[in-house]
C-alpha positions as CSV (number, residue, x, y, z in Angstrom):
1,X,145.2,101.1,256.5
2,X,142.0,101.1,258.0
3,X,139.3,98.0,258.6
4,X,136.9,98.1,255.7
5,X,133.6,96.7,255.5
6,X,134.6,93.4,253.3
7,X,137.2,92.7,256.2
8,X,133.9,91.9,258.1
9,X,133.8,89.0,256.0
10,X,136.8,87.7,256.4
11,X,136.8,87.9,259.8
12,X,133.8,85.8,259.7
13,X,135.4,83.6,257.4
14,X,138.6,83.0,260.3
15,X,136.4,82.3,262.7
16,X,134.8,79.5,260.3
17,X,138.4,78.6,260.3
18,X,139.2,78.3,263.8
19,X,136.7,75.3,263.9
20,X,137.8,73.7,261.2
21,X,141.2,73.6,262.1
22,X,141.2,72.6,265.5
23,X,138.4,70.0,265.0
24,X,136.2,71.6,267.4
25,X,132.9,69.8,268.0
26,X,129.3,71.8,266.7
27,X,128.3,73.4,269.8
28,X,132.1,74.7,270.2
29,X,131.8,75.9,266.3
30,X,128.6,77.5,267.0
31,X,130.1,79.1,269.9
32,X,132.9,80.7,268.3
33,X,131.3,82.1,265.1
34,X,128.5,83.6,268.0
35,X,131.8,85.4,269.4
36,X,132.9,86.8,266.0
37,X,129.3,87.9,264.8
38,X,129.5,90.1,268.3
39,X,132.7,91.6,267.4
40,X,132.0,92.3,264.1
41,X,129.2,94.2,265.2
42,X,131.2,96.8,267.1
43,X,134.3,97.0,265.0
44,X,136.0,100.4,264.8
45,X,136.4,101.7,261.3
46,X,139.0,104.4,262.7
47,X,141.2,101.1,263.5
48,X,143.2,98.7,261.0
49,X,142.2,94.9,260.9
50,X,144.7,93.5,263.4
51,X,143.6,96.3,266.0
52,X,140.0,95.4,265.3
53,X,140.6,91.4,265.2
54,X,142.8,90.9,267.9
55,X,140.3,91.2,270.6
56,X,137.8,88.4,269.0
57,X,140.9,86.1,269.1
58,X,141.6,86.3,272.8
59,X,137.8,85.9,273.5
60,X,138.4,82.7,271.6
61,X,141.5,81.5,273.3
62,X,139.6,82.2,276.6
63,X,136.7,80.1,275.6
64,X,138.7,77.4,274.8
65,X,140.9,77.6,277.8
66,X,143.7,77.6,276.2
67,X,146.6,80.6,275.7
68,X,148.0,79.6,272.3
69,X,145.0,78.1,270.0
70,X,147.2,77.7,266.9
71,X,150.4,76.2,268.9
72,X,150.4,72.9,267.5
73,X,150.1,73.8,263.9
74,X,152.9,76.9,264.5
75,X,155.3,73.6,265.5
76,X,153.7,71.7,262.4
77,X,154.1,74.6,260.4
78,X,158.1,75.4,261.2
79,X,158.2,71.4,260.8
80,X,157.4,72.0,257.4
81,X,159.3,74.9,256.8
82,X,162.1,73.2,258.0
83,X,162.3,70.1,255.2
84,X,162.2,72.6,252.3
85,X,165.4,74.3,253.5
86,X,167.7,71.9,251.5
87,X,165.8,73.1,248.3
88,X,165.4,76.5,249.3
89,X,169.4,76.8,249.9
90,X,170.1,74.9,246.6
91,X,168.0,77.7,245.0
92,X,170.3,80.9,246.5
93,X,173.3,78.8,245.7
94,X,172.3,78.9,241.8
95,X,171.1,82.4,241.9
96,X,172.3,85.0,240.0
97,X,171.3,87.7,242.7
98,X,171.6,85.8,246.4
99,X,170.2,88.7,248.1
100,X,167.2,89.0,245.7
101,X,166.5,85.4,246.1
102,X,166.6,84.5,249.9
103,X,164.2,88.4,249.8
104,X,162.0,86.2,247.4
105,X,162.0,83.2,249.5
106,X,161.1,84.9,252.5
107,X,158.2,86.2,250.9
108,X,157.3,82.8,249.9
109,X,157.1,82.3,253.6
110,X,154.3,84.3,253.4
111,X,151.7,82.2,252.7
112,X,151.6,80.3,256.0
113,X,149.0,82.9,257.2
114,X,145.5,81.0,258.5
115,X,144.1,84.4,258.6
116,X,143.8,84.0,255.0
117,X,140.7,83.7,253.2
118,X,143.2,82.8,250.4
119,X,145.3,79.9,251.2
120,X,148.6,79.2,248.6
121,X,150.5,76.6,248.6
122,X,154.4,77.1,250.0
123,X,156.1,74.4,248.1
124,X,154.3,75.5,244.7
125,X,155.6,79.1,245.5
126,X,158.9,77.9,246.4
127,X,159.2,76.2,242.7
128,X,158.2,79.4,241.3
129,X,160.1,81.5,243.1
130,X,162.8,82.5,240.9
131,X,160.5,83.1,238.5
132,X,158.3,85.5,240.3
133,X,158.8,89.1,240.0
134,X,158.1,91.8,242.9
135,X,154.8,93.7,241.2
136,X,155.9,96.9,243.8
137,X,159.9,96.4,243.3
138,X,161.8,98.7,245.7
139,X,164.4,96.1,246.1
140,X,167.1,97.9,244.9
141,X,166.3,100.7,247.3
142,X,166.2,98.3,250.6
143,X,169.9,97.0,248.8
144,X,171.4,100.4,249.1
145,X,170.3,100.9,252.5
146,X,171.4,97.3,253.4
147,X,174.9,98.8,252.8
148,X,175.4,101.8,255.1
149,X,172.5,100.1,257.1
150,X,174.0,99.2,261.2
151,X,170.7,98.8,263.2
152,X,167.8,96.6,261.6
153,X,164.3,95.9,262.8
154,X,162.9,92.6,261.4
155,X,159.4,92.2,262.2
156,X,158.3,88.8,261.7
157,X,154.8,87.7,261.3
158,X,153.9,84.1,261.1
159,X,154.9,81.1,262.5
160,X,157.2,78.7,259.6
161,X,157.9,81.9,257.7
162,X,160.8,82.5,260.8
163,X,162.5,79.4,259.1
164,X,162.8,81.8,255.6
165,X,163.3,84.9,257.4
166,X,167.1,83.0,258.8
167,X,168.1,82.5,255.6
168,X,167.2,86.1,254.4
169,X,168.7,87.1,257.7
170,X,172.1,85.0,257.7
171,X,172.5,86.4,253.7
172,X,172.2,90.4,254.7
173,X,174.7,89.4,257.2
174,X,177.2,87.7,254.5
175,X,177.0,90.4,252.7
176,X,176.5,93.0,255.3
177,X,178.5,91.4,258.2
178,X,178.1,94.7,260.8
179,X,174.6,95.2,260.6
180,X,173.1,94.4,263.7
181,X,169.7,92.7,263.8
182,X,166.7,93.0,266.2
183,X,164.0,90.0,265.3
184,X,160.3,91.3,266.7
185,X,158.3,89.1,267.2
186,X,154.5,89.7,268.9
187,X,153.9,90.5,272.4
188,X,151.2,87.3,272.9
189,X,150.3,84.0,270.7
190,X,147.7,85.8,268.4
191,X,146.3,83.5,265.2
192,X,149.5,81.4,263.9
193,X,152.0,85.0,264.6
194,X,155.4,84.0,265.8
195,X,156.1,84.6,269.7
196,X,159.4,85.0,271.5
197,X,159.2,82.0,272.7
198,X,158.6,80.2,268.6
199,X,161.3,82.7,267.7
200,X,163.9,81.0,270.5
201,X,162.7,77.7,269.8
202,X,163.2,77.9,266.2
203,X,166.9,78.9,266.8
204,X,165.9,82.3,265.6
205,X,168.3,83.7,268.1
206,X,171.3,82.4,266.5
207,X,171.3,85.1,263.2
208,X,169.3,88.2,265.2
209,X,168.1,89.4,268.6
210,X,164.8,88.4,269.3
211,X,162.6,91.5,270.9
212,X,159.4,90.6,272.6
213,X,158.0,93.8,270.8
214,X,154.9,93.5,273.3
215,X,152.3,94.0,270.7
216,X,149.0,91.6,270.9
217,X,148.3,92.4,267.6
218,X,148.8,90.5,264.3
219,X,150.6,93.5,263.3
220,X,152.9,95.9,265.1
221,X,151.4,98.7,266.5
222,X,154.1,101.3,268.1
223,X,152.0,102.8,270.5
224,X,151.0,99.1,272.0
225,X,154.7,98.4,272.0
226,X,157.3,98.0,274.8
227,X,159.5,101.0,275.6
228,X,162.0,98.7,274.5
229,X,160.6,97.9,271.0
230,X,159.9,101.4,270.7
231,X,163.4,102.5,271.4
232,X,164.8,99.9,269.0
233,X,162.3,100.8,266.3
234,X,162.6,104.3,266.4
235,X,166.5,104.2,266.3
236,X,166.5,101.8,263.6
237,X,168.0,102.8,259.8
238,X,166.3,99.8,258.5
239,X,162.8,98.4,259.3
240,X,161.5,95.1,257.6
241,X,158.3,94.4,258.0
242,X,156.8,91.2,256.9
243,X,153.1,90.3,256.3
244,X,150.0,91.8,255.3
245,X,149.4,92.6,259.0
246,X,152.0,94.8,259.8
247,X,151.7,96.5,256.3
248,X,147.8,97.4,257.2
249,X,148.7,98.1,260.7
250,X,152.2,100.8,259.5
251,X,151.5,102.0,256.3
252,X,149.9,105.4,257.9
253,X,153.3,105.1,259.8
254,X,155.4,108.7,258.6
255,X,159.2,106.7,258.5
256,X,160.3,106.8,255.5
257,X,163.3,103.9,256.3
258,X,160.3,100.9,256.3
259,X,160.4,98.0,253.7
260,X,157.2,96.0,253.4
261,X,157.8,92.4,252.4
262,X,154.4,90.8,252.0
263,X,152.3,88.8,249.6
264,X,149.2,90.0,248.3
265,X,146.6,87.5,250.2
266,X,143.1,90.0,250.1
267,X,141.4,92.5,248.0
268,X,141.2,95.7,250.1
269,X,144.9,95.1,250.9
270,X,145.5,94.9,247.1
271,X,143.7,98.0,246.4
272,X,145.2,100.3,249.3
273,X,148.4,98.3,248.3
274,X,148.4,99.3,244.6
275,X,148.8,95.2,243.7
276,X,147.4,92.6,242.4
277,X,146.1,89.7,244.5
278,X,148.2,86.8,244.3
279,X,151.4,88.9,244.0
280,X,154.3,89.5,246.0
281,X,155.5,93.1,247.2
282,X,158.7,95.4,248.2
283,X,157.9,98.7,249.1
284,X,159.8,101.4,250.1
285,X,157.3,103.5,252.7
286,X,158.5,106.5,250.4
287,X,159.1,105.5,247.0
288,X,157.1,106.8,244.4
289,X,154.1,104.8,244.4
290,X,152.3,105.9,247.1
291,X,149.1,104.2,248.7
């Protein structure tokens, strides 16, 4: 998916954020919406957001001399993750499909995205989680896979949504105990994305590999990946892909074996998507809908 002109604005919008977030004083605000209005300037339309955003957001780390602007919140964030556990595994034990249900929840992790211009709530998407139906549903596909499936790539995306992605992870392995899992996580800290080093710290490493993919995107990009990742990725009969940023940065991507798990956060995704905003996706890189 490539950058569109609206993404401009949301850009904009993060940088706003950045400020806001991290309490930063008015000269430091001004200073950091100054950096965005220069990148947004020279964006390339041949590139997808991440590719275009990620450069803005190391300018922004290097102004404020510091490598990982978001790491506080990321350990506030898993914090918070971490107390809804109890409810969130009371949920899969009265489901009628586990599987479904920890998929669901893990989407529900979704929303801890400050690159959001649309913020949701995770506990209020937690409540409605059973509820809440996948408006692109190639569930059942990714199940059947699941089955014969021995080498997984799960790419995560950001930080406190690793704390749903165990529990989705540890239930494909109760049910599929010899698949073999490789966690990705991104290369650098970029916005609130999940690093090897959040993976390891969240205990991560105890249901799946974690793979510092390489990528200083916030969204995996194979040609900015390690040989490793590449390997890995390319060998793979299952690829997960979490988040709207590594669904805009591999849905040109010509594998057919990648399942987008992602909630709808942001119109031109919706639109290249085929979804509504607000909803929550699994799609199948070849099902029928196409993009």
């Amino acid at each position: 998916m490539r950058i569109e002109k609206e993404c401009k604005e949301c850009i904009l919008a993060q940088a706003v954020r950045v400020g806001e977030i991290l309490n930063l004083d008015l000269a430091q605000k001004k200073a950091v919406i100054a950096l965005a209005e220069k990148h947004v300037k020279s964006f390339d339309y041949a590139l997808t957001p991440p590719q275009n955003a990620y450069k803005l957001y190391e300018e922004i780390a290097s102004f404020l001399n510091t490598e990982d602007i978001y790491k506080e919140i990321k350990a506030t964030s898993t914090k918070k993750a971490e107390e809804l556990l109890p409810e969130c595994e009371k949920l899969l034990r009265n489901a009628s499909d586990i599987l479904l249900s920890a998929a669901k929840i893990a989407v529900a992790g979704n929303v801890m995205d400050l690159a959001s211009r649309v913020q949701y709530g995770l506990k209020e998407e937690l409540k409605n989680i059973t509820n809440l139906k996948f408006e692109i549903d190639d569930f059942y596909i990714l199940k059947d896979a699941l089955a014969s499936a021995r080498e997984i790539v799960y790419i995560c995306d950001n930080a406190g949504e690793e704390v749903f992605d165990k529990l989705f992870i540890r239930t494909i392995k109760r049910f599929y105990p010899l698949n073999h899992i490789y966690y990705f996580t991104r290369g650098k800290p970029i916005i609130n994305d999940i690093t090897y080093k959040d993976a390891i710290n969240s205990g991560l490493n105890e249901y799946a590999e974690v793979i510092d993919s390489g990528v200083p995107t916030p969204g995996f990009v194979y040609s900015m990946a390690s040989h490793e990742a590449q390997e890995k990725f390319k060998r793979a009969d299952i690829i997960i892909a979490k988040g709207m940023g590594n669904f805009e940065c591999m849905s040109e991507n010509e594998q057919t074996n990648i399942f987008y798990l992602f909630k709808v956060k942001c119109a031109p995704v919706g639109r290249f998507a085929q979804a509504k905003l607000g909803s929550i996706v699994c799609k199948n890189a070849c099902s029928t809908k196409k993009f």
